[in-house]
Structures are given as C-alpha cells and as structure tokens.
C-alpha positions as CSV (number, residue, x, y, z in Angstrom):
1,X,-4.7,2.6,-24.3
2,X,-1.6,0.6,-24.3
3,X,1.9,-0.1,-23.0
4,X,3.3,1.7,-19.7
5,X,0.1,4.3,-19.6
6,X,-2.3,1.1,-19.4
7,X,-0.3,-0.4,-16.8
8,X,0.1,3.1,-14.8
9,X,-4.0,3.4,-15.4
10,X,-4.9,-0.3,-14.1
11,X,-2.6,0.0,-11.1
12,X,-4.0,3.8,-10.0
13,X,-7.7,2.3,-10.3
14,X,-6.2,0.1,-7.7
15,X,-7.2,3.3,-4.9
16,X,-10.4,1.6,-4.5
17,X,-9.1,-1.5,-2.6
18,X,-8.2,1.0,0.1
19,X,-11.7,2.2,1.7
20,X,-12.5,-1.3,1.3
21,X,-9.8,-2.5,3.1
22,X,-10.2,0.2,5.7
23,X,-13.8,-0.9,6.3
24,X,-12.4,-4.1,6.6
25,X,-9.7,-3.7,9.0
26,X,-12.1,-1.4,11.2
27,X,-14.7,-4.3,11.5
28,X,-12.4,-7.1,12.5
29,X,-10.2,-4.6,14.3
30,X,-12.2,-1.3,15.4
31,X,-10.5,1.7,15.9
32,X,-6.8,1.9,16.1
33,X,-6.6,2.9,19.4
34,X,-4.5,0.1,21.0
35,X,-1.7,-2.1,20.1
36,X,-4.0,-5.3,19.9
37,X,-6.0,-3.0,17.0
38,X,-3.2,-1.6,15.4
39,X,-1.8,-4.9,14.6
40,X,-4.9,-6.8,13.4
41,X,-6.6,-4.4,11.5
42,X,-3.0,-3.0,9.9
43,X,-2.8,-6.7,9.0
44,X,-6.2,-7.5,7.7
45,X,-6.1,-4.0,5.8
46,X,-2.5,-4.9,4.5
47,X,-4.1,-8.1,3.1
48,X,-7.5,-6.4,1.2
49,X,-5.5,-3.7,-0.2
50,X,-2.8,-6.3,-1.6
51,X,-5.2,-8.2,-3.1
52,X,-6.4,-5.2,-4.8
53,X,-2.9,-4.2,-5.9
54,X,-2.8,-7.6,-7.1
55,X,-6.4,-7.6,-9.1
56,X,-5.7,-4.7,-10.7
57,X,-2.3,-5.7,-12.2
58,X,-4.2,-7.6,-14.7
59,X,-3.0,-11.0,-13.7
60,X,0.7,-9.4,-13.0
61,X,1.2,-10.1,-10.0
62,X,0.6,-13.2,-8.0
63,X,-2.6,-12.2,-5.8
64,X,-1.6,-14.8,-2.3
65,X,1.9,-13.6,-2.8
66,X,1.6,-10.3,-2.8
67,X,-1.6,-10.3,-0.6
68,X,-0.1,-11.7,2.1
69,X,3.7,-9.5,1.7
70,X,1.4,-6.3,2.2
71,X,-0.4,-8.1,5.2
72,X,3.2,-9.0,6.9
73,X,4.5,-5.0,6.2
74,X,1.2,-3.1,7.0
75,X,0.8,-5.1,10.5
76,X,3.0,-4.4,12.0
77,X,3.9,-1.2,10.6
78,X,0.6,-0.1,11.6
79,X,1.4,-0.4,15.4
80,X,4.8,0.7,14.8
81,X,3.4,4.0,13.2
82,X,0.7,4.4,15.7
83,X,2.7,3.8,18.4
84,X,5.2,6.4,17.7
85,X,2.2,8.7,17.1
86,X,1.3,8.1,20.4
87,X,-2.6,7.4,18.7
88,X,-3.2,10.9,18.0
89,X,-4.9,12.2,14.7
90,X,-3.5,15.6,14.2
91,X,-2.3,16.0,10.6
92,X,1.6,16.2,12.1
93,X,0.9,12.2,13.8
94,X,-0.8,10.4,11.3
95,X,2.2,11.8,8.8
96,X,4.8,10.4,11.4
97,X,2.4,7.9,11.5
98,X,2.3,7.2,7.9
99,X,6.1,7.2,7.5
100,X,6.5,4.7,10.0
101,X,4.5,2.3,8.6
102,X,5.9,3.0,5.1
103,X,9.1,1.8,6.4
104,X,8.0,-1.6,7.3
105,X,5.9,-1.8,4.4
106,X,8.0,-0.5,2.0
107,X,11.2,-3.0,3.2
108,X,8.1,-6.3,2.7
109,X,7.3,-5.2,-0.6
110,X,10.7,-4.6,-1.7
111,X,12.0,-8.0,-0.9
112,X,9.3,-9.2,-3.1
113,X,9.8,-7.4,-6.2
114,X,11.4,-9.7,-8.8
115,X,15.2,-10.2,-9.7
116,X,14.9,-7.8,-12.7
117,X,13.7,-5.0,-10.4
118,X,15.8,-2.0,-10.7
119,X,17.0,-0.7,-8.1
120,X,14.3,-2.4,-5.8
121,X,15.8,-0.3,-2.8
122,X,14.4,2.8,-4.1
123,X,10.6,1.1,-3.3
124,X,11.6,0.1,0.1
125,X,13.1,4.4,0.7
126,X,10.2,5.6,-1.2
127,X,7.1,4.3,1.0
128,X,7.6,6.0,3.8
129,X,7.1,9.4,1.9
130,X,4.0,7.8,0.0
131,X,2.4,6.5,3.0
132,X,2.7,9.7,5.2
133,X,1.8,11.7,1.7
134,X,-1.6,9.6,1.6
135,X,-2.3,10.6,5.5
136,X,-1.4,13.9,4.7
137,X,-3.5,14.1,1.3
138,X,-6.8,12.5,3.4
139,X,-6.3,14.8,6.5
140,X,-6.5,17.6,4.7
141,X,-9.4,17.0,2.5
142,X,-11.6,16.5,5.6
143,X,-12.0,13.0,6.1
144,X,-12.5,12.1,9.7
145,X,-9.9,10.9,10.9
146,X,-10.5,11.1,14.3
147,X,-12.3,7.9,13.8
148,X,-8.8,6.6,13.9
149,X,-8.9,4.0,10.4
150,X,-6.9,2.0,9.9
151,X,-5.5,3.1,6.4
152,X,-5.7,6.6,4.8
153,X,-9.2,7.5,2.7
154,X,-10.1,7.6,-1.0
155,X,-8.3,11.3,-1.8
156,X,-5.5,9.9,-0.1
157,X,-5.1,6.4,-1.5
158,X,-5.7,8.1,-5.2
159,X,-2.6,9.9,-4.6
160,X,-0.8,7.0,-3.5
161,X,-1.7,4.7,-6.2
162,X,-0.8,7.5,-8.8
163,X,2.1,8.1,-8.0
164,X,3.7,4.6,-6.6
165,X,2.9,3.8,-10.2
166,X,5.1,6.2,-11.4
167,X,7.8,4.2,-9.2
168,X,6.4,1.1,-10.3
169,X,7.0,1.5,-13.9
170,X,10.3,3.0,-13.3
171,X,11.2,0.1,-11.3
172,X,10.1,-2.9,-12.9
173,X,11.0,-4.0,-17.1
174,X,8.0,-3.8,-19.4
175,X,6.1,-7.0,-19.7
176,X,4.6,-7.9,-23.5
177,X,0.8,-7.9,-23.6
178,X,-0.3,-11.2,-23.9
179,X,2.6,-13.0,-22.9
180,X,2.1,-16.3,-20.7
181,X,3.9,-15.5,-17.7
182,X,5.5,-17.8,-15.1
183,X,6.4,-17.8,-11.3
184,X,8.8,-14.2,-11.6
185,X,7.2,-12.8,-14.5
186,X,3.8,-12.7,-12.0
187,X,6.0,-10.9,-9.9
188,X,7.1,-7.8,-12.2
189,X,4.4,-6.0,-10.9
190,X,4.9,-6.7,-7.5
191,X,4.7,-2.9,-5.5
C-alpha cells in the first residue's frame, strides 16, 4: 500500500489513541461533571490523542508540537462544549457538545497546519461537524455515555479519524516516502 491511501490508512488506525486518551482524561480528571473536570481531563485527553495523531503519521508530524496544540484546543473546548450542554448526555447535548469543542479545537489545529496547507480554514470549519459527528456516531451505538467521558468512544473516534483523513489529504501537499523532513515538512500532517 502506497501514496495518499497509506497515509489515509496510518492516520484512521490513529482511532485507538482515543479510548486511551478517554481513560486517561477520566482518571486524572473523573467525570465531566464540573468545570474544574471539563478542563483537565479535555486537556489531558487533548494531549494523549495528539500524540496518537502524531505516532501514527509515521514520523509526519512533530509529536510535542502537535501533542500539546490538541491539548490547548480540546481543554478548553471541552468545558466550553460541556458547559453549553449544561452536562447532560442526551444524544441532542453531547452533539452541541461536540460542536462546541470542535470549534476551539478545530481553530488550534488549524493555526498549526503548515504554510503549504490549502485552505487551512476549511480544518478549523470542519471540526465542529467531525467532533459532534463522533458523539453522535458513539451515542448511538450504545456506549455509555452517561458516564460522562471525556471524549467520544471507539465507533465514534473510527468515524472521525476516517474521515478527518479525507480532509487531511485534501488539505495538505503529498510528502515523498522516504524523504528527510525538516521543521515544516514535520508539520504537513499536522490535523
């Protein structure tokens, strides 16, 4: 497998960072039931699952770079989304939920994609849909979310990490296989 479908592939696989991040969050943070949780555990999950974004883009993206971008969007987003959804867990809230925290997310991440990024507005507007999709996606295959986690399950993440690739490759110019890269070439596959 080469070229764009090996890059959408190895960035998909990247779901898994996601219940580990979640499990993460949750045991630094517990529930997401107050602002004080909200915050910390959207921040400590924002940092596991950029790592994993990072680890599974094959060296593409620079892992305390991106690591900590996610961390700085998901924070904060997370007690801006949960927040607005006044902490409830009905499939309607953690969408508005999801969307809210997209926003912030998506506007860190953006900033960071590199200078060659097309259009890297379009990551930054597309997040919000993503995010709520991957509540959405998770409520609905029965995952309890009344637990109140601090990011969206498996199904959910799958679906995320599928189809922000999509974006991704649409986004960002193809990189060479086995081409050293420097400081912004680390960042091509920033998202």
């Amino acid at each position: 497998m080469r070229g764009p479908l090996r890059t959408w592939v190895l960035w998909a696989a990247g779901f898994l960072a996601f219940p580990i991040a979640g499990l993460a969050g949750r045991a630094v943070a517990g529930p997401v039931d107050d602002p004080a949780s909200a915050l910390v555990g959207g921040v400590v999950t924002g940092a596991v699952i950029g790592a994993g974004q990072a680890l599974a883009s094959s060296g593409r993206l620079s892992l305390p770079r991106w690591s900590a971008v996610t961390a700085v969007g998901s924070g904060p987003g997370l007690l801006l989304g949960a927040a607005v959804a006044g902490y409830r867990t009905d499939l309607g809230s953690l969408a508005l939920m999801g969307a809210a925290e997209g926003v912030l997310l998506g506007v860190a991440q953006a900033c960071a994609l590199p200078r060659t990024a097309r259009a890297p507005w379009l990551w930054a507007a597309v997040m919000p849909a993503l995010w709520a999709a991957g509540w959405t996606v998770t409520t609905l295959a029965g995952v309890g979310v009344d637990a109140r986690f601090t990011v969206f399950g498996a199904t959910g993440a799958l679906t995320f990490s599928a189809l922000s690739g999509v974006l991704l490759l649409r986004l960002l110019p193809a990189t060479a296989p086995g081409r050293t890269t420097g400081p912004d070439s680390l960042r091509e596959v920033d998202a």
